[in-house]
mmCIF file of the N, C-alpha and C atoms, coordinates in Angstrom:
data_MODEL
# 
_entry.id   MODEL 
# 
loop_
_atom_site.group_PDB 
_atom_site.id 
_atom_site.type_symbol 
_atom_site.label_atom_id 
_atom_site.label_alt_id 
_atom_site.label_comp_id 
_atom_site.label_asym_id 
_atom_site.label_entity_id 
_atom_site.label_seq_id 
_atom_site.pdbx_PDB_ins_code 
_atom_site.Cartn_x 
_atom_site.Cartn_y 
_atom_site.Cartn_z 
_atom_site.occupancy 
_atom_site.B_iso_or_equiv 
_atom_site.pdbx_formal_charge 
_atom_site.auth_seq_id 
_atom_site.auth_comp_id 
_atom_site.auth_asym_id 
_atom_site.auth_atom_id 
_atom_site.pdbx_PDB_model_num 
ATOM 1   N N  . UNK A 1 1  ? 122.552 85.777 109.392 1.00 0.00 ? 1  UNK A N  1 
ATOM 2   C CA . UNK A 1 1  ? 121.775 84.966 110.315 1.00 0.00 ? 1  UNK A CA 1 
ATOM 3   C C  . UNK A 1 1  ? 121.087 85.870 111.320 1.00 0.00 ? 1  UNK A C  1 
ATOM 4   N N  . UNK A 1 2  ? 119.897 85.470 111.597 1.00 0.00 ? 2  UNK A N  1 
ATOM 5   C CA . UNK A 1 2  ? 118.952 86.216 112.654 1.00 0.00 ? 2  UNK A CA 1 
ATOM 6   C C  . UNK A 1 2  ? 119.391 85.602 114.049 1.00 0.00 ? 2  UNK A C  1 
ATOM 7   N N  . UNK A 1 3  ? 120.322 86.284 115.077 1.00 0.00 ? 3  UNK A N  1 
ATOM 8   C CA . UNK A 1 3  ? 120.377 86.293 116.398 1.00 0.00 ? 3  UNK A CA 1 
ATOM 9   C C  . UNK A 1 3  ? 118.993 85.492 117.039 1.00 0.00 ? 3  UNK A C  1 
ATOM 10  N N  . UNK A 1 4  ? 119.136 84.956 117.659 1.00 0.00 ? 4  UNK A N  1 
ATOM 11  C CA . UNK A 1 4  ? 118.175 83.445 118.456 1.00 0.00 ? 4  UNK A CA 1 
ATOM 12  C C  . UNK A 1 4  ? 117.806 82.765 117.486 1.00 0.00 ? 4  UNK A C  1 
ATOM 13  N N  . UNK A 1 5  ? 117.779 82.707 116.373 1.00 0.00 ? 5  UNK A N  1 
ATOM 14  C CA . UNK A 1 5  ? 117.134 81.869 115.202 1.00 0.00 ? 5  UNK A CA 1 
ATOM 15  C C  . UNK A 1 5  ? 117.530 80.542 115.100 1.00 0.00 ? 5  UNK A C  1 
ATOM 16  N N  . UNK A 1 6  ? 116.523 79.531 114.985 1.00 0.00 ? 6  UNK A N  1 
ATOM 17  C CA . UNK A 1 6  ? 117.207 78.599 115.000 1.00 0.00 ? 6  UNK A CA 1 
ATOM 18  C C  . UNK A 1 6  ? 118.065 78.239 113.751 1.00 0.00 ? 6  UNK A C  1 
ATOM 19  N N  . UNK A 1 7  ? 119.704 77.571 114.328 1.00 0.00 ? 7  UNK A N  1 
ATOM 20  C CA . UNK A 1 7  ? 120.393 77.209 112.670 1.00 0.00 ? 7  UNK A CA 1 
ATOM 21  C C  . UNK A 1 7  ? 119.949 76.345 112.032 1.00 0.00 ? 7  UNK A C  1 
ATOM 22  N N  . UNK A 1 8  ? 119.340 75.429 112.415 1.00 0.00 ? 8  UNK A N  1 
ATOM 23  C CA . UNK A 1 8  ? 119.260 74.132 111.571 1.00 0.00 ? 8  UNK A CA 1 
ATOM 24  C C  . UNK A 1 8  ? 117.426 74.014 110.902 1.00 0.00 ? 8  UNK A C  1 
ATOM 25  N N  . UNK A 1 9  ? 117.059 73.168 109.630 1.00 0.00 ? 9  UNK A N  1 
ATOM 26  C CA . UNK A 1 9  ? 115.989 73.422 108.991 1.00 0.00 ? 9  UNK A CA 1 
ATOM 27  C C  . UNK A 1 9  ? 115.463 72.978 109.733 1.00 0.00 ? 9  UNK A C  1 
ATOM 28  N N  . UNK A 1 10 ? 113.856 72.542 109.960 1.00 0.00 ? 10 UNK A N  1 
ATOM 29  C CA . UNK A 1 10 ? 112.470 71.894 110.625 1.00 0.00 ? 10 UNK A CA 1 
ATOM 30  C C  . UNK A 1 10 ? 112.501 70.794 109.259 1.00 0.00 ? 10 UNK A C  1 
ATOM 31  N N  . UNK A 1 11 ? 111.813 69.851 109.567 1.00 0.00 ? 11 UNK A N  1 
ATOM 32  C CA . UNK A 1 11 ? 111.696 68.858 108.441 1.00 0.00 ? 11 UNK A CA 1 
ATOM 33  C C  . UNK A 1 11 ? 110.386 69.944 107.849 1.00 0.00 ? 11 UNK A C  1 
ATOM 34  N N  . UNK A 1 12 ? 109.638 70.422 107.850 1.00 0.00 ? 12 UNK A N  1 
ATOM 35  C CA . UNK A 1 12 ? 108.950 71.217 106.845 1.00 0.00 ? 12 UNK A CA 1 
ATOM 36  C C  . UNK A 1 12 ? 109.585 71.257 106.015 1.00 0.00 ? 12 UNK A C  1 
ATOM 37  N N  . UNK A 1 13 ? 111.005 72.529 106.734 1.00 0.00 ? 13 UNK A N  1 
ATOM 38  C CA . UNK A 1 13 ? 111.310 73.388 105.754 1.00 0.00 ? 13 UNK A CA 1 
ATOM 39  C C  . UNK A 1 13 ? 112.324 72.801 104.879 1.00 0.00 ? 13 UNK A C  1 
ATOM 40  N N  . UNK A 1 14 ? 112.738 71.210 105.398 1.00 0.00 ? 14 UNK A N  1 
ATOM 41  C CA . UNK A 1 14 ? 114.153 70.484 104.283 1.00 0.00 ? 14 UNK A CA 1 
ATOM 42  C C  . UNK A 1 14 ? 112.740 69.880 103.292 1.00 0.00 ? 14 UNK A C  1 
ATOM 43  N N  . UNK A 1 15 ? 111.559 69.569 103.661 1.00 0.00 ? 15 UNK A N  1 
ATOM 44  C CA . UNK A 1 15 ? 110.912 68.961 102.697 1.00 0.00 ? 15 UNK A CA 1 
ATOM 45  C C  . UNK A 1 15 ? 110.205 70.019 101.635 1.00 0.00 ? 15 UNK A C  1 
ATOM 46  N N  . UNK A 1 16 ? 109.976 71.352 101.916 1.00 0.00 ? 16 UNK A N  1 
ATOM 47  C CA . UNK A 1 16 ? 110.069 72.444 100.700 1.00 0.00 ? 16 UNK A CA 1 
ATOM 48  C C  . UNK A 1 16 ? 110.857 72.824 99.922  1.00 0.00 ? 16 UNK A C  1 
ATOM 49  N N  . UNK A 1 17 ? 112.073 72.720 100.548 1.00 0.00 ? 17 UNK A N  1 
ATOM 50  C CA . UNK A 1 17 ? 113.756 72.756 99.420  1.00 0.00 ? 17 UNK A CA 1 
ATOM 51  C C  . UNK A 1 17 ? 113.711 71.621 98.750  1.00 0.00 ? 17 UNK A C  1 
ATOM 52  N N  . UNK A 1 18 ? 113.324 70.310 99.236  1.00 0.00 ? 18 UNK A N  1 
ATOM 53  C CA . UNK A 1 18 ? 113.558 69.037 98.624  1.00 0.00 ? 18 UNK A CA 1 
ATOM 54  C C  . UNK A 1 18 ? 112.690 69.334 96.933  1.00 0.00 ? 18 UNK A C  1 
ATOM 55  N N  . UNK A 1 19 ? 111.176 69.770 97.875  1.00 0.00 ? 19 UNK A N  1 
ATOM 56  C CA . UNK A 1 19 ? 110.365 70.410 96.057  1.00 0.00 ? 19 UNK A CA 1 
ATOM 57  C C  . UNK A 1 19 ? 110.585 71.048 95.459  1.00 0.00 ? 19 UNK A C  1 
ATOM 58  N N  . UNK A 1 20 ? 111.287 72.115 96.004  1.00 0.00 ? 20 UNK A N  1 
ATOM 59  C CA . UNK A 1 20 ? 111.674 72.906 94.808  1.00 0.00 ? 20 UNK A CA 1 
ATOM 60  C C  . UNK A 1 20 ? 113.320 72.820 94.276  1.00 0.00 ? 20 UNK A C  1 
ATOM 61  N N  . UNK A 1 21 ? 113.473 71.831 94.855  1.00 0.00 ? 21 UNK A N  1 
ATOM 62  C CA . UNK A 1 21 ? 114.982 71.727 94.254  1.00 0.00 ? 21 UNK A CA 1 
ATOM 63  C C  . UNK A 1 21 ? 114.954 71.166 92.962  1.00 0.00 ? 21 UNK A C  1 
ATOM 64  N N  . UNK A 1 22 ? 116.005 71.536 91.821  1.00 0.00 ? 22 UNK A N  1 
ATOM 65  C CA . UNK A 1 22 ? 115.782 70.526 90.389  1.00 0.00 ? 22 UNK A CA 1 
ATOM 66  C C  . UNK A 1 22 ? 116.354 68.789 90.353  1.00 0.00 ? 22 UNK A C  1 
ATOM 67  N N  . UNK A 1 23 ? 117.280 68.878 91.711  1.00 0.00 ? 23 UNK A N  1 
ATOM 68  C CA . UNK A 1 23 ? 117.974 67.734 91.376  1.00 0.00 ? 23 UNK A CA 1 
ATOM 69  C C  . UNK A 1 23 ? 117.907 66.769 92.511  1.00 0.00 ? 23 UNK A C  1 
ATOM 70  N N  . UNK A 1 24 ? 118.536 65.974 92.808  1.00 0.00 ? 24 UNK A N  1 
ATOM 71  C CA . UNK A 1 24 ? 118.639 64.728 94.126  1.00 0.00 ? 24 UNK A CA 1 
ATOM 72  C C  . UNK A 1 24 ? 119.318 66.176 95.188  1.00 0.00 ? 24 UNK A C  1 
ATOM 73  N N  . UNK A 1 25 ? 118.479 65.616 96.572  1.00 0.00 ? 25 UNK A N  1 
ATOM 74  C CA . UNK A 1 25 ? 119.264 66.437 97.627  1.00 0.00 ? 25 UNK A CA 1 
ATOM 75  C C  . UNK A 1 25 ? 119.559 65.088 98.655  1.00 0.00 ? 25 UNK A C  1 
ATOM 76  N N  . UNK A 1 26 ? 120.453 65.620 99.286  1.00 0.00 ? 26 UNK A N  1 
ATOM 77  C CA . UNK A 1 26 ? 121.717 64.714 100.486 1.00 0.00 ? 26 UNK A CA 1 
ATOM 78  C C  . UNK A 1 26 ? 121.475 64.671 102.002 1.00 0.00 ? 26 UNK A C  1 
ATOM 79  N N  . UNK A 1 27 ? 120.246 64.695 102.578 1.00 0.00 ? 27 UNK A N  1 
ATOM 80  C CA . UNK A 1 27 ? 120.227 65.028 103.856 1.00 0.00 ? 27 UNK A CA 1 
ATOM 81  C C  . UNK A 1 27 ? 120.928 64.252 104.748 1.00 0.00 ? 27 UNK A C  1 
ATOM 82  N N  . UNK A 1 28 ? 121.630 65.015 105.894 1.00 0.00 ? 28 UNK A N  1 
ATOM 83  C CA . UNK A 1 28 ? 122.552 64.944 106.367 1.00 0.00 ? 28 UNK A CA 1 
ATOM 84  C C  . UNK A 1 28 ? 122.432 65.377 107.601 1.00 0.00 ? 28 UNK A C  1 
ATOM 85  N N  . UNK A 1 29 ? 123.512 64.958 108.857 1.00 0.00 ? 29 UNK A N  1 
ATOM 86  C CA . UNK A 1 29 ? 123.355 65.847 109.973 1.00 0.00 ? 29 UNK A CA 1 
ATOM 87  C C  . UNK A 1 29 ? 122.064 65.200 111.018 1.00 0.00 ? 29 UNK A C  1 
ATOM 88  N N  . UNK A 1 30 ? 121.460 64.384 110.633 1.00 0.00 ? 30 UNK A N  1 
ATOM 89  C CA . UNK A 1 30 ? 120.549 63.726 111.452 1.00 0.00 ? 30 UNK A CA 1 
ATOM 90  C C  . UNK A 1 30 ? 121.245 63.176 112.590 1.00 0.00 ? 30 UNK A C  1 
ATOM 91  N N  . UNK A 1 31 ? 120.644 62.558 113.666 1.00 0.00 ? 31 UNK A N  1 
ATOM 92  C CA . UNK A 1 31 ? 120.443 62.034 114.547 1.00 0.00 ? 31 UNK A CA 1 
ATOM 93  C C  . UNK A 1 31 ? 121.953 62.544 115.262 1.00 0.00 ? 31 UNK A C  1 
ATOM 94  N N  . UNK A 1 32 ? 122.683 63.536 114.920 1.00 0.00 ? 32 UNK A N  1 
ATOM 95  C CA . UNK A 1 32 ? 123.961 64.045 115.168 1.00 0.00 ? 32 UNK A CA 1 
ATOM 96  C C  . UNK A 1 32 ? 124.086 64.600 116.410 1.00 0.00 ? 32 UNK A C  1 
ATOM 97  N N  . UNK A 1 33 ? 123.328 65.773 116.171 1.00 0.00 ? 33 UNK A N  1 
ATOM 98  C CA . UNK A 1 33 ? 123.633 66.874 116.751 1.00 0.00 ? 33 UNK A CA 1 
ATOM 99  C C  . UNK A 1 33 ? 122.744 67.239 118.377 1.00 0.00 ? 33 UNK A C  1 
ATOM 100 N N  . UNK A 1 34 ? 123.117 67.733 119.128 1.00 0.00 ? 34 UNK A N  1 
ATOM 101 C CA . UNK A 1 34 ? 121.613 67.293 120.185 1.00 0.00 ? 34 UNK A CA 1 
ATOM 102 C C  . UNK A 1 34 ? 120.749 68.200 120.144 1.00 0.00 ? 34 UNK A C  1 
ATOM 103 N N  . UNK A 1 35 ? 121.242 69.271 119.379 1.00 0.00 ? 35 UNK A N  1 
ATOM 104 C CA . UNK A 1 35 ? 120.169 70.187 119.375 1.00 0.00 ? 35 UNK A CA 1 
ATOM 105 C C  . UNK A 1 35 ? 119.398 70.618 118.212 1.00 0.00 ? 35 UNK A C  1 
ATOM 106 N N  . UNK A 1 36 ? 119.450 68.742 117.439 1.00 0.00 ? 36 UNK A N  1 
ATOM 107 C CA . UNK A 1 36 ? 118.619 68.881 115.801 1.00 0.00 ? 36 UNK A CA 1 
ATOM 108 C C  . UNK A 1 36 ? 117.574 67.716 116.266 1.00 0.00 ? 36 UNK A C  1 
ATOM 109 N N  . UNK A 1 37 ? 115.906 68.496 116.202 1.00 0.00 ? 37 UNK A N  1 
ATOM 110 C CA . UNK A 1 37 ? 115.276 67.600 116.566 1.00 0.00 ? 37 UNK A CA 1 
ATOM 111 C C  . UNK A 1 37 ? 114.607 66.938 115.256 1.00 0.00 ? 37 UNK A C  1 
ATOM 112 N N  . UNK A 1 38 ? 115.235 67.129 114.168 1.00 0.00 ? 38 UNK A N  1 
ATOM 113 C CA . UNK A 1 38 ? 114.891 65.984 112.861 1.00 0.00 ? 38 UNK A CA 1 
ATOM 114 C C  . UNK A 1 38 ? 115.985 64.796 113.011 1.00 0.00 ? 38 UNK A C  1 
ATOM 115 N N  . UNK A 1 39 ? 115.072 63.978 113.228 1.00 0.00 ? 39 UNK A N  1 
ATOM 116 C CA . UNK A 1 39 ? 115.550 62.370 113.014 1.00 0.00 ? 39 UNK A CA 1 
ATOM 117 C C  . UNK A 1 39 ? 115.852 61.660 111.401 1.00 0.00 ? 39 UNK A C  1 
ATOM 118 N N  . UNK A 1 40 ? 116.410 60.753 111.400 1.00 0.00 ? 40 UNK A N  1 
ATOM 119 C CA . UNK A 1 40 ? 116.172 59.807 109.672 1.00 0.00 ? 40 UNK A CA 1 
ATOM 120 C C  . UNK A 1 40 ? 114.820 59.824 109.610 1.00 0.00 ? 40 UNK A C  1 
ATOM 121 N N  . UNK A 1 41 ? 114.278 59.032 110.762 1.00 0.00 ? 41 UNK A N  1 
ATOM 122 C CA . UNK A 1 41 ? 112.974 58.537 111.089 1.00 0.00 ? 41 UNK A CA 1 
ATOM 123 C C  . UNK A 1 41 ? 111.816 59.418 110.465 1.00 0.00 ? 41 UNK A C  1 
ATOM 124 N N  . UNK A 1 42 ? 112.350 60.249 111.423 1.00 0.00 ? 42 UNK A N  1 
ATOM 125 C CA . UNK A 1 42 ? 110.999 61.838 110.576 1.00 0.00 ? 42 UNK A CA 1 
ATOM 126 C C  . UNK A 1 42 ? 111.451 62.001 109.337 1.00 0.00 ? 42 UNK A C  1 
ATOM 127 N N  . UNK A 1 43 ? 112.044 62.258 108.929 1.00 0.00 ? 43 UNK A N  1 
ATOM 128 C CA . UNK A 1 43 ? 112.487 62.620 107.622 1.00 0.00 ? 43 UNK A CA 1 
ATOM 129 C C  . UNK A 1 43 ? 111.923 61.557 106.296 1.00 0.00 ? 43 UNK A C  1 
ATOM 130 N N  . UNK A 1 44 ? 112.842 59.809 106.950 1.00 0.00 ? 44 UNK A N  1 
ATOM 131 C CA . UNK A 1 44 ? 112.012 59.032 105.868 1.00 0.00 ? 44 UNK A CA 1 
ATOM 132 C C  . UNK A 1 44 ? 110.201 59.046 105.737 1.00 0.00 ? 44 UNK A C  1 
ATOM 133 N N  . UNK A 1 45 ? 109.934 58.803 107.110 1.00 0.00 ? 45 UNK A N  1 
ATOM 134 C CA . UNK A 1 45 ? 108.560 59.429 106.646 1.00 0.00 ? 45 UNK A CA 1 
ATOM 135 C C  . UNK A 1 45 ? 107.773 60.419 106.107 1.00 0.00 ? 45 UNK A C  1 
ATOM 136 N N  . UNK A 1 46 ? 108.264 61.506 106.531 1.00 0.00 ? 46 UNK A N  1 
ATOM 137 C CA . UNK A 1 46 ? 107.642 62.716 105.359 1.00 0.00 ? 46 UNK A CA 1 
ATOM 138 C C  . UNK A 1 46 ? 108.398 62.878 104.390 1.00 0.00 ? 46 UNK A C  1 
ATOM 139 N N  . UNK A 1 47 ? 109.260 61.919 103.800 1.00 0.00 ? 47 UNK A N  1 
ATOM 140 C CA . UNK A 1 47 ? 109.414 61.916 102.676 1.00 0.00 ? 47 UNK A CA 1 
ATOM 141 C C  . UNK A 1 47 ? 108.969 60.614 101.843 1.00 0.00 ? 47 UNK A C  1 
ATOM 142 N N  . UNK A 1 48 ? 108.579 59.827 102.596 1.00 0.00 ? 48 UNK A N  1 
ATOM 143 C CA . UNK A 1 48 ? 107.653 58.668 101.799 1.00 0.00 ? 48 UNK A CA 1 
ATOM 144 C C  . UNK A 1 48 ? 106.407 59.339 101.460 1.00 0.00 ? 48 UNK A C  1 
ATOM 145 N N  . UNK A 1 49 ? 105.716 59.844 102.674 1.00 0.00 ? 49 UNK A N  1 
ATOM 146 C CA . UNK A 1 49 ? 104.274 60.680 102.868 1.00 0.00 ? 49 UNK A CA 1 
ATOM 147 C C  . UNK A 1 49 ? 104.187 61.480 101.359 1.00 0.00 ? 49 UNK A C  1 
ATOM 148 N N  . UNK A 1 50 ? 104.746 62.219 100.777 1.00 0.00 ? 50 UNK A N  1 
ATOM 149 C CA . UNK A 1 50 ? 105.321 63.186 100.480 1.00 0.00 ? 50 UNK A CA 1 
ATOM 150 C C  . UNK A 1 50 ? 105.901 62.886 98.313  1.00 0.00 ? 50 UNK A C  1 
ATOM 151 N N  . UNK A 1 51 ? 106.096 61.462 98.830  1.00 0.00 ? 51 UNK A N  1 
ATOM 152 C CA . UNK A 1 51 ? 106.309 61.093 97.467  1.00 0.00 ? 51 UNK A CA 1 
ATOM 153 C C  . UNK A 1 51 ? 108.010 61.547 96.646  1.00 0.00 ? 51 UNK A C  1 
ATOM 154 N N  . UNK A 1 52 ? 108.386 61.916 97.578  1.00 0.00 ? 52 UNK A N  1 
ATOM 155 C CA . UNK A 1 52 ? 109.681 62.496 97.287  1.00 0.00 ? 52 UNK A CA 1 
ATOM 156 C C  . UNK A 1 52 ? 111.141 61.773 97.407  1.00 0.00 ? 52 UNK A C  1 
ATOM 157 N N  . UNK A 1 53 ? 110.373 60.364 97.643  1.00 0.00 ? 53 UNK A N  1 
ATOM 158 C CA . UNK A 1 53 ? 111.786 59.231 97.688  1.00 0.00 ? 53 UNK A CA 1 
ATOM 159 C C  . UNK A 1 53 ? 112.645 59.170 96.626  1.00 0.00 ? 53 UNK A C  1 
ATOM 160 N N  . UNK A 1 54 ? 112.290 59.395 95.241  1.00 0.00 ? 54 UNK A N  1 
ATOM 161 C CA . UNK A 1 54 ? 113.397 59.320 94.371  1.00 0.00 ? 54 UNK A CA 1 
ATOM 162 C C  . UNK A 1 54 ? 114.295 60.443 94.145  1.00 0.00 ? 54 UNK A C  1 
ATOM 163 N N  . UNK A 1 55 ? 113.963 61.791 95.047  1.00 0.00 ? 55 UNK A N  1 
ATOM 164 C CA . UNK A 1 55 ? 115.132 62.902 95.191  1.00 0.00 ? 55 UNK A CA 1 
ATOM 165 C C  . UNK A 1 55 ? 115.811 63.019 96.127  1.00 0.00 ? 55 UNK A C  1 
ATOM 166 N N  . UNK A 1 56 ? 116.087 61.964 97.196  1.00 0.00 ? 56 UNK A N  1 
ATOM 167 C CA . UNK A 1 56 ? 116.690 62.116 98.188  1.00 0.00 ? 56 UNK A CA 1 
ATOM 168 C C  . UNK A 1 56 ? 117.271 61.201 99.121  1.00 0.00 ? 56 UNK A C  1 
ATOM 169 N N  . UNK A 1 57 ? 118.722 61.399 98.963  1.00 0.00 ? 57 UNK A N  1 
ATOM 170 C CA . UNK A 1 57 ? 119.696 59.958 99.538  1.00 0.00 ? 57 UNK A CA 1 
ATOM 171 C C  . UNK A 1 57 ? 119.655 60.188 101.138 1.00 0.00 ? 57 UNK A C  1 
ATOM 172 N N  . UNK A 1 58 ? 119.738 59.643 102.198 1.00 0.00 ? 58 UNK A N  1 
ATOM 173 C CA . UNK A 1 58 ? 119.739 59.831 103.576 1.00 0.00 ? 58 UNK A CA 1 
ATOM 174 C C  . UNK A 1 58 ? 121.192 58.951 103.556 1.00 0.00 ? 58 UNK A C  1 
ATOM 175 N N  . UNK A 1 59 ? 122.104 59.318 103.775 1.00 0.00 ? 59 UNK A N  1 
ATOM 176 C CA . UNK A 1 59 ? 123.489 57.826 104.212 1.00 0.00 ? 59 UNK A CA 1 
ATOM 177 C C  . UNK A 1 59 ? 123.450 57.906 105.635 1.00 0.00 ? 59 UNK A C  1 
ATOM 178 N N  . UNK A 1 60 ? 123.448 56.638 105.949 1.00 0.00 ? 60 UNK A N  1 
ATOM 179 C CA . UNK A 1 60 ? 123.864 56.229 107.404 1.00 0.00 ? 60 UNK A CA 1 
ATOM 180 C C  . UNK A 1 60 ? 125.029 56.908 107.989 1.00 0.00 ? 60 UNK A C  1 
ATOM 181 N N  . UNK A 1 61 ? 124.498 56.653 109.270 1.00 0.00 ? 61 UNK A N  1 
ATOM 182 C CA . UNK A 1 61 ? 126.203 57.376 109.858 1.00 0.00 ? 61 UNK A CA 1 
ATOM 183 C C  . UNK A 1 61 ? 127.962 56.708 109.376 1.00 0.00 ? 61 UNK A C  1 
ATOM 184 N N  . UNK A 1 62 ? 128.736 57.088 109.253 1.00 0.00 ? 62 UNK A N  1 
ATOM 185 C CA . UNK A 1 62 ? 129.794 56.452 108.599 1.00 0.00 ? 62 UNK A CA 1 
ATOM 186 C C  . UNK A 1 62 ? 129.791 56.555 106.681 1.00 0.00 ? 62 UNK A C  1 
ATOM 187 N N  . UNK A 1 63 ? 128.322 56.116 106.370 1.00 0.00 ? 63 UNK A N  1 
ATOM 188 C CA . UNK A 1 63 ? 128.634 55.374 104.739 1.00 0.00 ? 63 UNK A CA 1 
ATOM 189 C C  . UNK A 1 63 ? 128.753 57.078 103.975 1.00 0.00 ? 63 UNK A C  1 
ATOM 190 N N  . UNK A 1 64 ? 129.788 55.774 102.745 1.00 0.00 ? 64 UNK A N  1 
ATOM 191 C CA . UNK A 1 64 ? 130.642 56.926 101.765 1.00 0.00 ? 64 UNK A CA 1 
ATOM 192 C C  . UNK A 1 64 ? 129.429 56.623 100.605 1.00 0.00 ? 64 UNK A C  1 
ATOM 193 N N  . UNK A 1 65 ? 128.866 58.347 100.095 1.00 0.00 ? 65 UNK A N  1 
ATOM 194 C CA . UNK A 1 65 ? 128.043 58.456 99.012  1.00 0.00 ? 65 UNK A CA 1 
ATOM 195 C C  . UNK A 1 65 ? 129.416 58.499 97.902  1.00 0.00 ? 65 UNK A C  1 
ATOM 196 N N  . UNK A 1 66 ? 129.168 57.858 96.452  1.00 0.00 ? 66 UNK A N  1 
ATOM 197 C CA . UNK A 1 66 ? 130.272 58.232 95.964  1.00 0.00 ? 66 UNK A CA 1 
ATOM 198 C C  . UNK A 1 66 ? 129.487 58.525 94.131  1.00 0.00 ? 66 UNK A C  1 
ATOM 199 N N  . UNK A 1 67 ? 129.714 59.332 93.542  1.00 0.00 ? 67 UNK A N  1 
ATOM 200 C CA . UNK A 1 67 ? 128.762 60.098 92.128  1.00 0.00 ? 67 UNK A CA 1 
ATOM 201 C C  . UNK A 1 67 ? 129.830 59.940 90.588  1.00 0.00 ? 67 UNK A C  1 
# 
């Protein structure tokens, strides 16, 4: 890890992993943390925008994903 860097992705950069990923991705960690400024909100939208709704589950706070 790069010292001051931020830890957590930018919705850019979870929506470039989302494309090049081969399979469904799990985003997670939203609206959590106070110092993650990606929301569901942002996220479902640039991922509607984006066309990328059928690779990617968002679960509510609490709900059990189960495969």
């Amino acid at each position: 890890m790069d010292v001051g860097q931020p830890l957590l992705m930018s919705a850019d950069e979870v929506m470039e992993f989302i494309r090049l990923s081969p399979g469904q991705v799990i985003a997670n960690h939203m609206d959590a943390l106070n110092h993650c400024g990606t929301t569901r909100k942002i996220m479902n939208e640039s991922i509607s925008k984006s066309g990328l709704s059928d690779k990617v589950l968002i679960p509510a706070d609490g709900e059990t994903l189960e495969f």
